[in-house]
N, CA, C and O atoms as a GROMACS GRO file, in nm:
protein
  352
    1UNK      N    1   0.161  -1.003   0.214
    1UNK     CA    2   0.185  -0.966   0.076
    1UNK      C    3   0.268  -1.073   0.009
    1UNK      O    4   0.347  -1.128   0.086
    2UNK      N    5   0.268  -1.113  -0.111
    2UNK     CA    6   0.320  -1.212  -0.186
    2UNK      C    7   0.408  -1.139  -0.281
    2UNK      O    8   0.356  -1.053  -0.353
    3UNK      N    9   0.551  -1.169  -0.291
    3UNK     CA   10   0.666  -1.140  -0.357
    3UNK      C   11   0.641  -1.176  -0.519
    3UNK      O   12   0.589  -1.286  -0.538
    4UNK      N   13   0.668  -1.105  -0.624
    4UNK     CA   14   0.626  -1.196  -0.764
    4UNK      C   15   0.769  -1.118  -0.839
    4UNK      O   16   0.811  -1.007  -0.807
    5UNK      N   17   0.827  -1.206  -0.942
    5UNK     CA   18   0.913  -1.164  -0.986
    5UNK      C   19   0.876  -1.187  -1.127
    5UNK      O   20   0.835  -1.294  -1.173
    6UNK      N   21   0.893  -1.089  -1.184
    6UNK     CA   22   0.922  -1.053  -1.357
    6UNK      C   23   0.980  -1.018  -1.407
    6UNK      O   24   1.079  -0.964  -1.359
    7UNK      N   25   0.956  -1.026  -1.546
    7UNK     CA   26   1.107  -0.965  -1.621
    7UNK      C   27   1.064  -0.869  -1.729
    7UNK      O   28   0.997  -0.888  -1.831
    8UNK      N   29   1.119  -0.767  -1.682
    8UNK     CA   30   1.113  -0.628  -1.796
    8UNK      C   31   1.241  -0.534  -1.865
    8UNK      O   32   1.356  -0.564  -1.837
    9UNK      N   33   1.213  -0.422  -1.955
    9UNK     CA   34   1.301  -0.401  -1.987
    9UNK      C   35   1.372  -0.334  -1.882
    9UNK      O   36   1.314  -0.309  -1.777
   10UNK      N   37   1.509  -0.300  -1.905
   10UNK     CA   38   1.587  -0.261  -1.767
   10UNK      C   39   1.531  -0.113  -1.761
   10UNK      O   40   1.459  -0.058  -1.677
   11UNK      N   41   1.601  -0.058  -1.905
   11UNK     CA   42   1.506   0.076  -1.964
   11UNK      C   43   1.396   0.167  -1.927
   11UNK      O   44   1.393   0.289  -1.910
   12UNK      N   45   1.329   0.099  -1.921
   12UNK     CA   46   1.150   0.100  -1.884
   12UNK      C   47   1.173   0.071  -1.710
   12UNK      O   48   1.138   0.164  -1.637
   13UNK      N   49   1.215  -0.018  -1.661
   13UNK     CA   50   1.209  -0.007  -1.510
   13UNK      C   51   1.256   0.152  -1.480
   13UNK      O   52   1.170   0.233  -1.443
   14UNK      N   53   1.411   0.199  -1.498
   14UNK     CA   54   1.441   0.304  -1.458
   14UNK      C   55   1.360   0.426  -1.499
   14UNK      O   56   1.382   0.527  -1.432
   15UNK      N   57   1.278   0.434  -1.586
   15UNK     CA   58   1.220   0.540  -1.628
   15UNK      C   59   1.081   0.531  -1.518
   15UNK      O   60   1.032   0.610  -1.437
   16UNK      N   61   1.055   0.424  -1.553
   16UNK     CA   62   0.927   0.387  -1.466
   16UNK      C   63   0.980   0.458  -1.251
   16UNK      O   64   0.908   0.538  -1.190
   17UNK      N   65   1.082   0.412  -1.204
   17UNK     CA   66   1.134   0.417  -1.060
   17UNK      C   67   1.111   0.606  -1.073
   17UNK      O   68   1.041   0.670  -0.994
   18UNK      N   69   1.187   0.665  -1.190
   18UNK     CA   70   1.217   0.821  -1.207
   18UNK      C   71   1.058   0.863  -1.161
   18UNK      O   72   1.022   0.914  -1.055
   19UNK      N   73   0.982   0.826  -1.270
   19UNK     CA   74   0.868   0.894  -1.278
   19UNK      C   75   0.737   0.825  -1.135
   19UNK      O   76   0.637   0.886  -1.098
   20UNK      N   77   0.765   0.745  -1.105
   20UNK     CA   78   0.726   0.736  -0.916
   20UNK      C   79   0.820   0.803  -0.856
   20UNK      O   80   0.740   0.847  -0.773
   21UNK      N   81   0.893   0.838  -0.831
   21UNK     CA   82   0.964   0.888  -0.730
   21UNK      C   83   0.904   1.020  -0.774
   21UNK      O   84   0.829   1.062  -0.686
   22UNK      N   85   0.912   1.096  -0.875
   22UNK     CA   86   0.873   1.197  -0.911
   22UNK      C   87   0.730   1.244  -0.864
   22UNK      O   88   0.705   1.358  -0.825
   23UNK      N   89   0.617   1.116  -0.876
   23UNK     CA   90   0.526   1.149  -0.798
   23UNK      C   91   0.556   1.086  -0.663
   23UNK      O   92   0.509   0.975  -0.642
   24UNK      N   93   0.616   1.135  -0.586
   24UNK     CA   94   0.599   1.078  -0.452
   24UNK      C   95   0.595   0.885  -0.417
   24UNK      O   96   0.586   0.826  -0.309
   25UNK      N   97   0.600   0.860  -0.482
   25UNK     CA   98   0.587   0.681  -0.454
   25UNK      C   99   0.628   0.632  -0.470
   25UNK      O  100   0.725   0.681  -0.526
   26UNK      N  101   0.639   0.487  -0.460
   26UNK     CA  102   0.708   0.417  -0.543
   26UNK      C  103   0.674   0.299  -0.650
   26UNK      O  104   0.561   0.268  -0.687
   27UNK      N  105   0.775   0.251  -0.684
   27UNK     CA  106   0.742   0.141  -0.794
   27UNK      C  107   0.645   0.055  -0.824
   27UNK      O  108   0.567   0.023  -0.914
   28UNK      N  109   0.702   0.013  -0.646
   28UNK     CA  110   0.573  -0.111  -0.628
   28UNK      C  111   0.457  -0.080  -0.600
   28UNK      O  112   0.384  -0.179  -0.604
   29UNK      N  113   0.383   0.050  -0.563
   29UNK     CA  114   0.295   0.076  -0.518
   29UNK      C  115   0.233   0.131  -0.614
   29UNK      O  116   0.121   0.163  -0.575
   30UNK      N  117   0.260   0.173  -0.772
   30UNK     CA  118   0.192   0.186  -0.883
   30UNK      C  119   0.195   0.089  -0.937
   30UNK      O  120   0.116   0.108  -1.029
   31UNK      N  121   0.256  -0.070  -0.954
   31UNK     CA  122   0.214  -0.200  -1.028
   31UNK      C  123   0.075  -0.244  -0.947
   31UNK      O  124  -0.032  -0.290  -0.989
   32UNK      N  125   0.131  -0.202  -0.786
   32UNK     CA  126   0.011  -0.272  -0.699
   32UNK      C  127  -0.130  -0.210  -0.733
   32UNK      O  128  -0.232  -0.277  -0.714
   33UNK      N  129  -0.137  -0.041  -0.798
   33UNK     CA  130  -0.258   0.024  -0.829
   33UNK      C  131  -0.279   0.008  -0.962
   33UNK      O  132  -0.388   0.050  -1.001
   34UNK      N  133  -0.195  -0.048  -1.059
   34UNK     CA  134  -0.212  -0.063  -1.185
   34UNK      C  135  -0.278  -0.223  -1.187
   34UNK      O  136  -0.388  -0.252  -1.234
   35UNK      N  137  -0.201  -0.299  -1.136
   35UNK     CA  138  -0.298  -0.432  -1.111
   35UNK      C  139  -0.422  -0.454  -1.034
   35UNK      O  140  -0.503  -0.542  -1.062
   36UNK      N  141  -0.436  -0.361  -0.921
   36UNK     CA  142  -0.553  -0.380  -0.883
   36UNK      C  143  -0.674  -0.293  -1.011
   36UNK      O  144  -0.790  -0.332  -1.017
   37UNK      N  145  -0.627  -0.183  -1.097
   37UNK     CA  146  -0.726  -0.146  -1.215
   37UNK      C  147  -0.704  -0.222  -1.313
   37UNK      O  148  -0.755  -0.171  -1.412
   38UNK      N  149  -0.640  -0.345  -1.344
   38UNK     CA  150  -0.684  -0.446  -1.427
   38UNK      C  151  -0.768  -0.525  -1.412
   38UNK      O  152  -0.869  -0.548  -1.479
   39UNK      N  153  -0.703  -0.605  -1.254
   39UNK     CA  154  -0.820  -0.695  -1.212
   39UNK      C  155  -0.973  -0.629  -1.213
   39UNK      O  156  -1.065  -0.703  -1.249
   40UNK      N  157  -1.001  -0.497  -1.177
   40UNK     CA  158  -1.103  -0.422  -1.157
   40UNK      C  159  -1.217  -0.388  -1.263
   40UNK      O  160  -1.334  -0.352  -1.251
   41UNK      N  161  -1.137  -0.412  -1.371
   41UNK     CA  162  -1.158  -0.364  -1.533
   41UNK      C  163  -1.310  -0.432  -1.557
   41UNK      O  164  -1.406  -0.364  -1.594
   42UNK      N  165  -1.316  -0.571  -1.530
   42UNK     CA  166  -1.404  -0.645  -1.567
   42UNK      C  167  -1.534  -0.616  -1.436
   42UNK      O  168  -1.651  -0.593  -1.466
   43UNK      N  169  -1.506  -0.620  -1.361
   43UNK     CA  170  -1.593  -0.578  -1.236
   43UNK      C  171  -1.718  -0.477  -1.236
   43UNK      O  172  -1.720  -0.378  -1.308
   44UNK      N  173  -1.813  -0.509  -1.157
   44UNK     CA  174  -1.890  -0.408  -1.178
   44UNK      C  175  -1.847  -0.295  -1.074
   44UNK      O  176  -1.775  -0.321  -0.977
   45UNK      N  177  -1.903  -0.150  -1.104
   45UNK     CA  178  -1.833  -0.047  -1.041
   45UNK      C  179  -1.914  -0.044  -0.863
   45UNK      O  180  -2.033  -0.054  -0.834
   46UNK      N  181  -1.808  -0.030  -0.785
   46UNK     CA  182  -1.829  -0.049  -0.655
   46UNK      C  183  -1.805   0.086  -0.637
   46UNK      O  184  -1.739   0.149  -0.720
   47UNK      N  185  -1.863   0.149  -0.514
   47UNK     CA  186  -1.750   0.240  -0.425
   47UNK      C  187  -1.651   0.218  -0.332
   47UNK      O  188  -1.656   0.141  -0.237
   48UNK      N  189  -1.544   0.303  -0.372
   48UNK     CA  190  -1.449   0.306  -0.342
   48UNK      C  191  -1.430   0.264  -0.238
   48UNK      O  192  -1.501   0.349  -0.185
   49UNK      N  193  -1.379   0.178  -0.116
   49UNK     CA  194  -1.397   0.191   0.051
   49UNK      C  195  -1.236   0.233   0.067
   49UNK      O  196  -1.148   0.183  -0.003
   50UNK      N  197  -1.217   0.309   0.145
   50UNK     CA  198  -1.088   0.376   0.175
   50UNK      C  199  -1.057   0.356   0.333
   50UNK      O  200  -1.114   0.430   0.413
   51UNK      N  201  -0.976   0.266   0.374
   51UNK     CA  202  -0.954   0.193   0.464
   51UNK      C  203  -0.881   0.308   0.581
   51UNK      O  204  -0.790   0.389   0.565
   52UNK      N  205  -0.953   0.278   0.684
   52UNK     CA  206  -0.874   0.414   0.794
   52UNK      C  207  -0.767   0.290   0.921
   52UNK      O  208  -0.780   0.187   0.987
   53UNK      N  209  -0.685   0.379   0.893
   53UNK     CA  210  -0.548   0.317   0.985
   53UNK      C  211  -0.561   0.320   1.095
   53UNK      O  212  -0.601   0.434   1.120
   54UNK      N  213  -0.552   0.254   1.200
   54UNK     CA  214  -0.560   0.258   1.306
   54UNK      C  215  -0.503   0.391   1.411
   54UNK      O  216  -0.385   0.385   1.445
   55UNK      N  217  -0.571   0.487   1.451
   55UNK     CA  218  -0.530   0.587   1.518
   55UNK      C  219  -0.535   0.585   1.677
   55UNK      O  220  -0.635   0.530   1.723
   56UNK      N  221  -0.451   0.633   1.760
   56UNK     CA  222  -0.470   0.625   1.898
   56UNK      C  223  -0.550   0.741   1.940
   56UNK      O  224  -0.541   0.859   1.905
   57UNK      N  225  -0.632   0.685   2.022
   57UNK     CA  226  -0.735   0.801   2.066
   57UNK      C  227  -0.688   0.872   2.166
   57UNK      O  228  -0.720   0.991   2.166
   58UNK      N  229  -0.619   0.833   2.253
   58UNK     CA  230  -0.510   0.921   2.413
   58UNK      C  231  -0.417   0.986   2.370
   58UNK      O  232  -0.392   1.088   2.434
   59UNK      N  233  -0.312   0.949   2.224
   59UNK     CA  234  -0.187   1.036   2.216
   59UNK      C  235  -0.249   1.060   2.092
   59UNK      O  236  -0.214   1.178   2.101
   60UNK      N  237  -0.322   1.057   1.963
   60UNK     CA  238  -0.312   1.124   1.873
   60UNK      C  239  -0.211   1.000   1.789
   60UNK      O  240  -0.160   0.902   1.841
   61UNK      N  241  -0.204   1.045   1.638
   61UNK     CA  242  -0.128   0.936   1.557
   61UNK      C  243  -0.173   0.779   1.595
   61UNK      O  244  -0.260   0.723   1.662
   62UNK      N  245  -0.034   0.735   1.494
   62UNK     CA  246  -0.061   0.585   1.447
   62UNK      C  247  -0.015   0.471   1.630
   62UNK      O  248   0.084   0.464   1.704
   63UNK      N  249  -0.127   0.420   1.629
   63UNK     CA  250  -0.081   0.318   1.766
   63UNK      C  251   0.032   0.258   1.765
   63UNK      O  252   0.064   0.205   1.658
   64UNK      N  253   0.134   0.245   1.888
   64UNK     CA  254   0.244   0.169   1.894
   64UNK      C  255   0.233   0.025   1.809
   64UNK      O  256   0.144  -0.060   1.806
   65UNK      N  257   0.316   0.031   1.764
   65UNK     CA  258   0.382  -0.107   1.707
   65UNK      C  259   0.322  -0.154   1.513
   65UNK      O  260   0.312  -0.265   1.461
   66UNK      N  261   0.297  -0.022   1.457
   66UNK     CA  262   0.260   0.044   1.339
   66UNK      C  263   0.398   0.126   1.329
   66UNK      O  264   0.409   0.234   1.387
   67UNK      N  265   0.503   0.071   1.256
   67UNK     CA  266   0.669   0.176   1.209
   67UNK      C  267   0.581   0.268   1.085
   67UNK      O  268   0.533   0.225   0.980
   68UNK      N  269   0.580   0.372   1.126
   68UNK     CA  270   0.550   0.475   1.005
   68UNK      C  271   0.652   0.483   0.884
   68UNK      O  272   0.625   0.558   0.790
   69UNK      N  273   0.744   0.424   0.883
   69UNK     CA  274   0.855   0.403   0.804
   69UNK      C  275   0.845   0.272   0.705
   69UNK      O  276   0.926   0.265   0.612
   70UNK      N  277   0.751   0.170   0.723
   70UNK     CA  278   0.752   0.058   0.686
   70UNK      C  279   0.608   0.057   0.568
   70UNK      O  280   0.502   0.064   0.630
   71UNK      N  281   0.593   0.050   0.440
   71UNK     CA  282   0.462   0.062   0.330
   71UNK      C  283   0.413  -0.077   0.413
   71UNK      O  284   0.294  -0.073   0.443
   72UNK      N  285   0.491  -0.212   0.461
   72UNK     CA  286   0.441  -0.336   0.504
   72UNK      C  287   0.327  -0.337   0.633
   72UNK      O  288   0.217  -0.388   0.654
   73UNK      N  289   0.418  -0.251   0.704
   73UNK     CA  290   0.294  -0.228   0.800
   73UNK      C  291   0.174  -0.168   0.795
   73UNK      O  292   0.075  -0.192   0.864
   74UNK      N  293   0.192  -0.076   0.696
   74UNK     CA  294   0.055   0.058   0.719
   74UNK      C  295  -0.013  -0.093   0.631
   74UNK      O  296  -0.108  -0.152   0.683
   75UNK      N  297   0.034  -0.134   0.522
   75UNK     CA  298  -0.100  -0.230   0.446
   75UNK      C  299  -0.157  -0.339   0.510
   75UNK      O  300  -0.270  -0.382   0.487
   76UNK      N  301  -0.026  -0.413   0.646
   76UNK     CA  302  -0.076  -0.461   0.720
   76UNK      C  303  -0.203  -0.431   0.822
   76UNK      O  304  -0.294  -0.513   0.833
   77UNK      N  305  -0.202  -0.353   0.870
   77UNK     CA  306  -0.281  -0.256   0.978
   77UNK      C  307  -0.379  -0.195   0.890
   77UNK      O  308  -0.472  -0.146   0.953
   78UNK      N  309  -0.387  -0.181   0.752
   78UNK     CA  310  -0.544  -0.169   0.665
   78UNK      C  311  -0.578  -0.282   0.612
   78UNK      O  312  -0.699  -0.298   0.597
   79UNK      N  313  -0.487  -0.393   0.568
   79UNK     CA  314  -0.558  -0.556   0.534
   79UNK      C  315  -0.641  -0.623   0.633
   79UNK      O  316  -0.758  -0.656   0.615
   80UNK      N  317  -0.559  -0.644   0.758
   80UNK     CA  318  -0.544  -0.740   0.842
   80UNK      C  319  -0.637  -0.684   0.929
   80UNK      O  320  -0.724  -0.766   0.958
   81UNK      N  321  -0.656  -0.545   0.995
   81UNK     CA  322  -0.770  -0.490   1.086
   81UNK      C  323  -0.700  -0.545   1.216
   81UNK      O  324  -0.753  -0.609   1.306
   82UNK      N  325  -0.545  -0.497   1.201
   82UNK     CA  326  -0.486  -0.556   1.324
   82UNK      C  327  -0.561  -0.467   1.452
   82UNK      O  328  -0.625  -0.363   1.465
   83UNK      N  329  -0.491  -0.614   1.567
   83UNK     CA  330  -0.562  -0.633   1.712
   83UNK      C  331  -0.495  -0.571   1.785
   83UNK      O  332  -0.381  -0.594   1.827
   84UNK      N  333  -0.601  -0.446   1.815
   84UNK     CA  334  -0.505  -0.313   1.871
   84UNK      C  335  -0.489  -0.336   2.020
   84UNK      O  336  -0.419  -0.280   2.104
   85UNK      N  337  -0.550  -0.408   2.024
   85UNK     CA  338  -0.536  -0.450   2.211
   85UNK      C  339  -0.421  -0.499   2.235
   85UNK      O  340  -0.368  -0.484   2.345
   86UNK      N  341  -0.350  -0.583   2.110
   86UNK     CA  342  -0.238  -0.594   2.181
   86UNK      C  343  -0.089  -0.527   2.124
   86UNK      O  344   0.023  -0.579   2.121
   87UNK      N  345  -0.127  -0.415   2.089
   87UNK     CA  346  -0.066  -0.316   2.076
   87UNK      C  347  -0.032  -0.250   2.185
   87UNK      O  348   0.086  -0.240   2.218
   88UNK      N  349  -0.132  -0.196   2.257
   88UNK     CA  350  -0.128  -0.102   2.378
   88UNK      C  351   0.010  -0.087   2.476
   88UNK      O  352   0.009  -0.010   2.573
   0.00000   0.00000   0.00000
């Protein structure tokens, strides 16, 4: 993921953080869905593909070395199509 810095009103950030948190999320993860429906705007309409996370088939849940705590990893492990072998 690539870091980008801008400048907005302070105002508008905090209202903006209230009302993600309010729905469950956060900040960055509605610029990241608001920019990906800009870039999208011009596009012709695709379906949707909804990326499945890597699950362990012996214990159930997310495979070792996936922190369920981390937004970096889960997007890692749906970008990247990490190499579960060497997970194990």
């Amino acid at each position: 993921m690539t870091n980008l810095t801008i400048s907005l009103d302070e105002n508008l950030v905090k209202q903006a953080r209230i009302k993600a948190i309010q729905e469950g999320t956060s900040l960055s993860a509605k610029v990241r869905e608001l920019l990906s429906v800009y870039v999208r705007q011009d596009m012709p309409t695709a379906p949707l593909v909804i990326p499945k996370l890597p699950v362990s088939k012996s214990r159930g849940g997310l495979h070792p070395g996936i922190d369920p705590n981390s937004n970096s990893a889960f997007y890692d492990a749906m970008d990247v199509g990490m190499d579960l072998k060497n997970l194990s």
